[in-house]
N, C-alpha and C positions, 0 to 999 in steps of 0.2 A: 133890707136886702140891698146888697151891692151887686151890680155888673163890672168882670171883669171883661176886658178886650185884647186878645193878643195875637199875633202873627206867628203860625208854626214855621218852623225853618226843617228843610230836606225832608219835604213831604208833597203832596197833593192840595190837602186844604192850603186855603188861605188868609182862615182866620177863623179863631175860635172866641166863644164867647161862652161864658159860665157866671151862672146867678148862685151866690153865696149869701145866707142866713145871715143872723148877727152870731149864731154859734157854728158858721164856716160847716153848716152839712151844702153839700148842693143841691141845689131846686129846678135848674135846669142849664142844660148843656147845647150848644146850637154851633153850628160848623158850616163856612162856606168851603164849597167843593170837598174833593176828597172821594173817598168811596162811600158815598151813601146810605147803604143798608149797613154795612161795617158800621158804620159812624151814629146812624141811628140805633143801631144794637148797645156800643157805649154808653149813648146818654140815658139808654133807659137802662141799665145796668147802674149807671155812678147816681141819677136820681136818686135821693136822698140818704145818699154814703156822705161821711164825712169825710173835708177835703184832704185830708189825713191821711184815713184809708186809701180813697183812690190813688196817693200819689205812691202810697207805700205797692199798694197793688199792678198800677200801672207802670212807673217808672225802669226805662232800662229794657222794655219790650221793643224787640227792631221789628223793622219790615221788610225782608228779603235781604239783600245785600247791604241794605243800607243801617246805619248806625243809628238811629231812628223811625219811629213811627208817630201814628197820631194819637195813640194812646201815652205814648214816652212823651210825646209834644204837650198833651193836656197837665201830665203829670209836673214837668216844668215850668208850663204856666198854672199851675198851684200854686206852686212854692212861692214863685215873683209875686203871685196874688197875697202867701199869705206871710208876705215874707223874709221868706227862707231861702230864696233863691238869686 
């Protein structure tokens, strides 16, 4: 199992962290700050999707005005995770 660590940009959080398998499903998803229950609803939603899916799923989702969120944030820190980014 690997941990990723990454800092979302034009958001709330201010850093995500996600455990990836040796076959890149995730195991667990962990967020400082941010909106809380949002963000706990995610991780147990991407819990054991592959990092694939969530990126295909999440990426390109905004948050109000802004050109991002924290689910488009996780999505990009996939990619650099696995990657592709």
């Amino acid at each position: 199992m690997k941990t990723y660590t990454f800092q979302p940009h034009g958001v709330c959080s201010r850093e995500m962290q996600v455990d990836l398998d040796d076959q890149n499903v995730i195991q667990e998803f962990r967020v400082t700050a941010g909106c809380h229950g949002n963000l706990q609803g995610i991780a147990a939603l991407v819990k054991g999707m592959p990092a694939g899916e969530a990126i295909r799923r999440l990426k390109g989702i905004q948050c109000g005005p802004k050109s991002t969120s924290c689910p488009d944030q996780l999505a990009l820190g996939l990619e650099r995770a696995l990657g592709q980014g």
